[in-house]
Each structure stands twice: as structure tokens, then as C-alpha cells.
Rosetta silent file (secondary structure, phi, psi, omega in degrees, C-alpha in Angstrom):
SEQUENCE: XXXXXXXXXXXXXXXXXXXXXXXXXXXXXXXXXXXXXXXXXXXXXXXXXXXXXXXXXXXXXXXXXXXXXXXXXXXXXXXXXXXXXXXXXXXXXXXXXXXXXXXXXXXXXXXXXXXXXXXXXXXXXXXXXXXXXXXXXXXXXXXXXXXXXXXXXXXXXXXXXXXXXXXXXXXXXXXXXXXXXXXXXXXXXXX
SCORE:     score description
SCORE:     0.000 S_00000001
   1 L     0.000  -67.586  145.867  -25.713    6.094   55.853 S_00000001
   2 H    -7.507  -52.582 -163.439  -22.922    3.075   55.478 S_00000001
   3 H   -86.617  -43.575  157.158  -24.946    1.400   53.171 S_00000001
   4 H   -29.274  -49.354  160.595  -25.784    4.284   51.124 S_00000001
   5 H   -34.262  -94.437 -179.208  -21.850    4.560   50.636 S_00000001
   6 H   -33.159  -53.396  176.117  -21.218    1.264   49.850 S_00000001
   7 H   -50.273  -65.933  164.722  -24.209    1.284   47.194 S_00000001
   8 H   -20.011  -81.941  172.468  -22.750    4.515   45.419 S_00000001
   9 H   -46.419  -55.479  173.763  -19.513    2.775   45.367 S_00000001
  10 H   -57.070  -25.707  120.272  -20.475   -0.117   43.766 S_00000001
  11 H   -20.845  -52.452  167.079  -22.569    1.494   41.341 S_00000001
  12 H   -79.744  -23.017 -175.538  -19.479    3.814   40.187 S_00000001
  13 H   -87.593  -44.641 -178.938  -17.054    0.501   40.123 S_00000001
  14 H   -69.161  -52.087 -171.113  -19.786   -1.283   37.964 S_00000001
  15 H   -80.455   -3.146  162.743  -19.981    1.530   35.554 S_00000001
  16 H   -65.235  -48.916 -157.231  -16.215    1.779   35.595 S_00000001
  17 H   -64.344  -52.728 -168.420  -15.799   -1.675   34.657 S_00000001
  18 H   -50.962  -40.262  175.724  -18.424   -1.492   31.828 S_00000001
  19 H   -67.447  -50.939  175.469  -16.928    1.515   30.354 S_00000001
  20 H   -53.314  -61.324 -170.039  -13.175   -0.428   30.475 S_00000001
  21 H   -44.298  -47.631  175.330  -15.041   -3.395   28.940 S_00000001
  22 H   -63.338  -39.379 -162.764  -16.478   -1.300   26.038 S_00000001
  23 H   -82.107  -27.398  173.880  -13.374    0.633   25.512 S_00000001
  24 H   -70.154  -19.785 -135.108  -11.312   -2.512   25.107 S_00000001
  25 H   -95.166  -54.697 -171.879  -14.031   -4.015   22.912 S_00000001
  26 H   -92.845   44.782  152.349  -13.742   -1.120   20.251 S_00000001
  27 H   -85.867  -43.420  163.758   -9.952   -0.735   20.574 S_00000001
  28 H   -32.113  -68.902 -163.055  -10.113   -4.121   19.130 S_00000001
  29 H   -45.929  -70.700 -149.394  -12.308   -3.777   16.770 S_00000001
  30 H   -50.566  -35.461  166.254  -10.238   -0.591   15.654 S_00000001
  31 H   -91.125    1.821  173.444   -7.139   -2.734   15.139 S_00000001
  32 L  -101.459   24.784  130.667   -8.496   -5.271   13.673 S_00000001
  33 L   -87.980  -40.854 -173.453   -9.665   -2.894   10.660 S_00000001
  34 L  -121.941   15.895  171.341   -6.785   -0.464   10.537 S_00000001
  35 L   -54.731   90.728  143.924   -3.595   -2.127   11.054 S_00000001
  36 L   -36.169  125.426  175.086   -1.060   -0.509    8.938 S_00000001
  37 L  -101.270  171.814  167.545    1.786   -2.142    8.259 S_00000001
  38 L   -79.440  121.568  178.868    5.836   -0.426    7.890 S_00000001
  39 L  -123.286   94.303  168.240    6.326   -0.667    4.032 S_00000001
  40 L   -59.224  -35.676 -134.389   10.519   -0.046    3.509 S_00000001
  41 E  -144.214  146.714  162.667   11.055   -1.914    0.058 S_00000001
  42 E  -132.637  123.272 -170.051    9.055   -1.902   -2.853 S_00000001
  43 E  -104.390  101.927 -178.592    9.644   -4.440   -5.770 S_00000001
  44 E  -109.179  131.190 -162.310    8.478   -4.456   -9.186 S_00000001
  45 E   -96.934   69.770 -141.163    9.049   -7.109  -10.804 S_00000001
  46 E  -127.241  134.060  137.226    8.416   -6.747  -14.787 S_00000001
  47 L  -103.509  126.861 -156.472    8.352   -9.453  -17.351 S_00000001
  48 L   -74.145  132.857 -176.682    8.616   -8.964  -21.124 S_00000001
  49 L   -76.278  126.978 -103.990    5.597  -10.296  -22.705 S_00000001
  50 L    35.664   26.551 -166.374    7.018  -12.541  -25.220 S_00000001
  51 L    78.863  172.929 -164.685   10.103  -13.204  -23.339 S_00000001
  52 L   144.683  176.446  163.175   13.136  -12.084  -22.400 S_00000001
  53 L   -77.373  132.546 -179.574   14.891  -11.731  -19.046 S_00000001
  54 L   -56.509  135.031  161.365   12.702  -10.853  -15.680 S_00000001
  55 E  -126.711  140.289 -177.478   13.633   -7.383  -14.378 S_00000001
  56 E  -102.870  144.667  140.159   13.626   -6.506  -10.767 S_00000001
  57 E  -170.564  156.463 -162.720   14.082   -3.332   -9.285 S_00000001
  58 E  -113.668  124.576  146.059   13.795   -1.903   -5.750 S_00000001
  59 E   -93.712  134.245 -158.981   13.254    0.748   -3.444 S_00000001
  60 E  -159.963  133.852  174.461   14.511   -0.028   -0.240 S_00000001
  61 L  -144.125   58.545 -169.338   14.523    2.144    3.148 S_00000001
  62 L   -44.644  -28.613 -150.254   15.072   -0.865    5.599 S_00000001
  63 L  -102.416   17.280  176.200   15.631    1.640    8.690 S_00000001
  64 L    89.477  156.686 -153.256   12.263    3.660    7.905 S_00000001
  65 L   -76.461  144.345  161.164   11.564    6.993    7.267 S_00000001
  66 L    77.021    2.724  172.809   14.243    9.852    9.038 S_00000001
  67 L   -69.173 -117.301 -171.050   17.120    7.319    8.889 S_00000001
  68 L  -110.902   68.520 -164.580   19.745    5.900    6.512 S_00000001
  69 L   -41.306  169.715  179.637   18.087    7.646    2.934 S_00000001
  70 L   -46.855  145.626  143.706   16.679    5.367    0.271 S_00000001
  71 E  -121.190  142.155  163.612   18.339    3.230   -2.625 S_00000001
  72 E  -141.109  163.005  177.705   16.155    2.755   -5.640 S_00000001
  73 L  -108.482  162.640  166.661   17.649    1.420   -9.054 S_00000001
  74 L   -85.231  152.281 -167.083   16.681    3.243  -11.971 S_00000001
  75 E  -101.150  121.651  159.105   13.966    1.212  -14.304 S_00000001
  76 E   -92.738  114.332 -179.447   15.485    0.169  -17.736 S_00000001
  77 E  -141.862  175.348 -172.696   13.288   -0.992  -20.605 S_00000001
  78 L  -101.015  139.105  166.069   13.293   -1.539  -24.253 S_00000001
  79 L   -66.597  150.018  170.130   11.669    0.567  -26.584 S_00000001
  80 L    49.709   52.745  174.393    8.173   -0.320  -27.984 S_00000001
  81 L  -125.293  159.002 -173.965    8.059   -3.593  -25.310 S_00000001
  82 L  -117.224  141.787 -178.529    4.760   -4.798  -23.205 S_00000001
  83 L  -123.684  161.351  159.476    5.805   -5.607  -19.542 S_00000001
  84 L  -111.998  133.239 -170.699    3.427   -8.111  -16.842 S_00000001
  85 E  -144.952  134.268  162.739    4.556   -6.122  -13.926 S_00000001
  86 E  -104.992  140.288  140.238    4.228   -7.521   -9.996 S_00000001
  87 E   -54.983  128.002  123.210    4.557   -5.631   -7.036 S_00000001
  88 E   -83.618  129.178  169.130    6.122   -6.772   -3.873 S_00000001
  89 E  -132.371  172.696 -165.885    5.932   -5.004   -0.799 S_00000001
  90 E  -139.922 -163.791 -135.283    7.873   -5.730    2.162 S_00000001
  91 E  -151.353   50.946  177.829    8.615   -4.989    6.198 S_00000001
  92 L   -79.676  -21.814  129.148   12.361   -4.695    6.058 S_00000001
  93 L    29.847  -70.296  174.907   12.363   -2.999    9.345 S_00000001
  94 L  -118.477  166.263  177.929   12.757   -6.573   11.095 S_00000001
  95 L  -130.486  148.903  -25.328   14.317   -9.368   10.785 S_00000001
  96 L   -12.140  169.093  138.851   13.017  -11.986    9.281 S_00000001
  97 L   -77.407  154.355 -165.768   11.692   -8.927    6.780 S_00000001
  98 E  -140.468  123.559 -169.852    7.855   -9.758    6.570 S_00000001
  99 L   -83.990   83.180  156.516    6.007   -9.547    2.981 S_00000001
 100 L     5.674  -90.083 -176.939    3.113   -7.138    3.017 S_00000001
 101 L    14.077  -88.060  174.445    1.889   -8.262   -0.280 S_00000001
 102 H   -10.976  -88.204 -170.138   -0.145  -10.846    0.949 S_00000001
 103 H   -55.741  -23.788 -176.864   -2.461   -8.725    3.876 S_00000001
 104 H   -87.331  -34.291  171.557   -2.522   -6.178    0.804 S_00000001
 105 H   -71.136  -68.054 -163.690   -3.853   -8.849   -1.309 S_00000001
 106 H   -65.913  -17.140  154.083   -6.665  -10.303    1.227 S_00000001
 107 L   -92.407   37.149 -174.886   -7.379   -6.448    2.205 S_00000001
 108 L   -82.835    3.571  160.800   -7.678   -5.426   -1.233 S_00000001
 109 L   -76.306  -12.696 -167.402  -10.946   -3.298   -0.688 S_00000001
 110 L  -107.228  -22.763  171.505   -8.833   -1.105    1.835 S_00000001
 111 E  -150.212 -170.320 -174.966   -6.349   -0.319   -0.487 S_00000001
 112 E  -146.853  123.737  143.337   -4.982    0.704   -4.541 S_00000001
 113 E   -74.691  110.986  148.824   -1.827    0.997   -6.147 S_00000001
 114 E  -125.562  143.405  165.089   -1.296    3.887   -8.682 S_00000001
 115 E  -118.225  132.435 -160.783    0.805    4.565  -10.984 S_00000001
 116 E  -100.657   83.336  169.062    2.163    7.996  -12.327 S_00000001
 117 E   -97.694  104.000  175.725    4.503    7.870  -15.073 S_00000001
 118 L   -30.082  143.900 -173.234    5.565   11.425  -15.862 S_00000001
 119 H   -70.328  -39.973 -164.612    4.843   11.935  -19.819 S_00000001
 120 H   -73.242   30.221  154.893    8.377   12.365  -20.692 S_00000001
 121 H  -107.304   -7.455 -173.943    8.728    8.774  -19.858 S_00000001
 122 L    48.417   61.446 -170.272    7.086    7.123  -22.507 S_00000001
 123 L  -143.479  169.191 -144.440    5.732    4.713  -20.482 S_00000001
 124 L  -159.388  129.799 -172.655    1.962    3.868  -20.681 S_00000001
 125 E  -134.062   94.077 -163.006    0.215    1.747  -17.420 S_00000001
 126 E  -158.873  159.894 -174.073   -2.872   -0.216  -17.825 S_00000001
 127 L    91.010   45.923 -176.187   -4.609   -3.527  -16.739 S_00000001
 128 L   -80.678  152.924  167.121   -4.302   -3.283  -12.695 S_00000001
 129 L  -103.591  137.479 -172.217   -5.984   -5.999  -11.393 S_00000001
 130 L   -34.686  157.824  121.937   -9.172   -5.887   -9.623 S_00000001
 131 E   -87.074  178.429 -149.067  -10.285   -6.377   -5.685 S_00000001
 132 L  -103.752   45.370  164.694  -13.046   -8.445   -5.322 S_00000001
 133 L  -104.479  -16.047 -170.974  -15.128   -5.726   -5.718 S_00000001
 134 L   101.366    7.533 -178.732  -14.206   -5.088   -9.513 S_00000001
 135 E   -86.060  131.265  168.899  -12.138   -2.268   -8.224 S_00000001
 136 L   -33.816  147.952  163.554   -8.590   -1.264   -9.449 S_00000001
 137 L  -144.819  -44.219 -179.050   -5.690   -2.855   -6.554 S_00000001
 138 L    72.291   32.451 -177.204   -2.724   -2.908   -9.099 S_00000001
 139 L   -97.135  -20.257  175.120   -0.541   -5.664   -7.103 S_00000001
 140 E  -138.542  153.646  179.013    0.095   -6.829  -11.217 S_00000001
 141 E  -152.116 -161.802 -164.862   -0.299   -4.302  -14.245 S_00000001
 142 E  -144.300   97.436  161.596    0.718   -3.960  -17.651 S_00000001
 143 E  -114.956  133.562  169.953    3.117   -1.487  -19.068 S_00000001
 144 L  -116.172  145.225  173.856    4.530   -0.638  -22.704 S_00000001
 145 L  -116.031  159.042  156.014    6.722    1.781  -23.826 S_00000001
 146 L   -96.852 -151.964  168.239    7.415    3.871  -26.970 S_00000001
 147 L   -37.271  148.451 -177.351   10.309    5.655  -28.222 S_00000001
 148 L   -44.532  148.851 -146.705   13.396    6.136  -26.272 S_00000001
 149 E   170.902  134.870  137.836   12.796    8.489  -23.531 S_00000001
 150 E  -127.073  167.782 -140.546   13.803    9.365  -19.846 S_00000001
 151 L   156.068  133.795  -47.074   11.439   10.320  -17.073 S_00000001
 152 L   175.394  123.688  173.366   10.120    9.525  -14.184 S_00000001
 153 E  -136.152  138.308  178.216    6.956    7.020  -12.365 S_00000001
 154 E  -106.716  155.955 -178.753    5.715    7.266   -8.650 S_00000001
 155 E  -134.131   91.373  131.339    4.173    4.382   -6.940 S_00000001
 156 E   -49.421  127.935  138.665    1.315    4.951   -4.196 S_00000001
 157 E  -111.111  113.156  179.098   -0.363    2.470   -2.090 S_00000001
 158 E  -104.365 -176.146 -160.997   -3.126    4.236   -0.679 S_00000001
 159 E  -152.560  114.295 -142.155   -5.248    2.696    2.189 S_00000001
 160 L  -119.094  102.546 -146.310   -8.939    3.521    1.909 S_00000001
 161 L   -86.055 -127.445  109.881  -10.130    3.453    5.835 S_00000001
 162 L   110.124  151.059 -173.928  -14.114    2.877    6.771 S_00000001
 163 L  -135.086   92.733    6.241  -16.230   -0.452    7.178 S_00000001
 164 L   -81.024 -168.526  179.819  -16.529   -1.130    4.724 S_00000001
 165 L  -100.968  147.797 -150.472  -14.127    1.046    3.002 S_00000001
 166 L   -97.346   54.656 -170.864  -15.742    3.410    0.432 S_00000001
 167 L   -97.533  174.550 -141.329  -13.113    3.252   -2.269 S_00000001
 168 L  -158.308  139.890 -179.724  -14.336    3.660   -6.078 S_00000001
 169 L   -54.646  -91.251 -148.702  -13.053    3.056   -9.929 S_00000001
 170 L   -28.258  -26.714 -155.575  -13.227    6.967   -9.882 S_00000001
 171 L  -101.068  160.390 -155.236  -10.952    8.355   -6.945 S_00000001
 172 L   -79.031  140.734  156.138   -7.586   10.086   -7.555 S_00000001
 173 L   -32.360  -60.662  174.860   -4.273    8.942   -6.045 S_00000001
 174 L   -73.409   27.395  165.327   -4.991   12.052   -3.688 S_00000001
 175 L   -38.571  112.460  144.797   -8.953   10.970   -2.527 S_00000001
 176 L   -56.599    6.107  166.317   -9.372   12.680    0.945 S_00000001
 177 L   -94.418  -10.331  173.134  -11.340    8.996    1.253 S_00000001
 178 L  -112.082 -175.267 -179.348   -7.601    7.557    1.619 S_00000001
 179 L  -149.468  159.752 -173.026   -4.308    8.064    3.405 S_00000001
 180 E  -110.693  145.350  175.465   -1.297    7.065    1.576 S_00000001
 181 E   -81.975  -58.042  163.250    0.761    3.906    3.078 S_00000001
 182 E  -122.139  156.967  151.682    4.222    4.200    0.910 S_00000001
 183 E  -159.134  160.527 -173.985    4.723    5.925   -2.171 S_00000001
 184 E  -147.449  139.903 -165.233    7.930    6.066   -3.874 S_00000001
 185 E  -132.152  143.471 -177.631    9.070    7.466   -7.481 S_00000001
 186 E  -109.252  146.807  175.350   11.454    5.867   -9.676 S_00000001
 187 L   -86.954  168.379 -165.278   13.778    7.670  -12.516 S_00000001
 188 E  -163.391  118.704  172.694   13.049    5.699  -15.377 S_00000001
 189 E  -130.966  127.537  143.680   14.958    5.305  -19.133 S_00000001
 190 E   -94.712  122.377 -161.709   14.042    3.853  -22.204 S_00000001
 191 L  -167.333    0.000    0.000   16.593    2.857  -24.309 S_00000001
């Protein structure tokens, strides 16, 4: 009867452990696919194509969502201008602050940038650059403006989850195939 015990127990302790081993195995896995990072500050970066001075401007929520609110500058351009426009995103959160950008570049199948510039901005957004699928990512784009104009552009990073991840030329800032990581909207004047 003893040894009957003792088998039982060991039998439930072996299939404990195997079930902890498996559960650690895909917990891994699961973060090693879906880390999210904290995105405070967002940078665009735009430089007029034929020269001129580089313009920066930022969104910045170092303490996080529920906090301190936001600063963003308002976006200034020239009428009838072409822009090369970079993104930066960043981790201000901590300190050092820690640059997204990067893990957004080398995970570019997992996620897209779009951008929404309200029509009364006269602002016009085209040329995102690929992931290495041939897919929109948008970490650099291309904008021009027309006539003088104020008005309004949101910035999404969405994060498109699945292994691989099923993202597509085709899907909408709002794809129920995505979740969104930051998104932020800038006032915006041309003049």
C-alpha cells in the first residue's frame, strides 16, 4: 500500500514538473514575439527636398499615459514644399531614454506607421518605406504641401501580433489584425 503511495506521488510531481517546464517554455516564446515597448516621444524629423533647414518636432509624454499631459509643437511648413520625413520613437520613461526606432525597424513585419492628415491641412503623405516584405512601415515618408492651410495629422504605430504576423498593403489604421502601440495627432499650419 506504501509503495502504491509513493508511485502516485511521483507520478503527480513528474507531471507537475513537465507542465512548469512547458509553461515556462511558451511564456518565453510569448515574450520573445510580443514585447511591446513604452513609446512617450515621437519625433519627426522633416527635411526640405532641395534644401533648407531640418525641422524637428515632438510629442513628448516622458511620465506615460495618466500623468503630467503631453507637449507637442505644432508642425510648420512652407507652401507648395516636398519634405523626406523620419520618425523617431523613443522610451522616455527611463533614464538613459531608450530609442525604439531601431526594434521597430528589425520588427518591421509586426508593425506600420500611418499617417492621417485631416484634408483641411493641405498636406499630402506618400512613399513610406517598405518592411522586408514589400509592405508599408513608414519609419521615412514623403510629404508636400499646397496652399496655405491649417489642420491637423495623427500618427499611429500599430503592432500587427501573430507568427508570423499577417499584416497586408490593404489594412486600415483600425485592422482588428493590429493593436495600436502610440498614436499621437499634431495641429499642423502651412504658411
Amino acid at each position: 500500500m506504501m509503495k502504491k503511495k509513493v508511485s502516485r506521488f511521483a507520478l503527480l510531481l513528474m507531471g507537475a514538473a513537465t507542465m512548469t517546464i512547458t509553461a515556462c517554455e511558451k511564456d518565453d516564446h510569448d515574450h520573445d514575439h510580443n514585447d511591446e515597448e513604452l513609446i512617450t516621444t515621437v519625433q519627426l524629423v522633416l527635411s526640405p527636398v532641395g534644401g533648407g533647414n531640418t525641422l524637428t518636432y515632438t510629442f513628448d509624454d516622458p511620465d506615460g499615459a495618466g500623468g503630467a499631459a503631453p507637449t507637442k509643437d505644432l508642425i510648420v511648413l512652407a507652401p507648395n514644399k516636398t519634405y523626406n520625413v523620419a520618425v523617431q520613437l523613443l522610451n522616455r520613461s527611463v533614464n538613459p531614454a531608450v530609442d525604439i526606432t531601431a526594434e521597430v525597424a528589425a520588427e518591421g513585419d509586426a508593425h506600420r506607421l500611418y499617417y492621417e492628415p485631416s484634408a483641411a491641412s493641405n498636406i499630402t503623405v506618400s512613399n513610406l518605406n517598405n518592411d522586408a516584405n514589400g509592405i508599408p512601415l513608414g519609419l521615412t515618408s514623403t510629404w508636400t504641401t499646397t496652399a496655405a492651410a491649417n489642420g491637423t495629422i495623427r500618427v499611429t504605430l500599430r503592432h500587427y501580433g501573430g507568427n508570423p504576423p499577417n499584416k497586408a498593403v490593404s489594412d486600415q489604421v483600425n485592422s482588428s489584425k493590429s493593436a495600436t502601440d502610440v498614436e499621437v495627432e499634431f495641429n499642423t499650419s502651412v504658411q
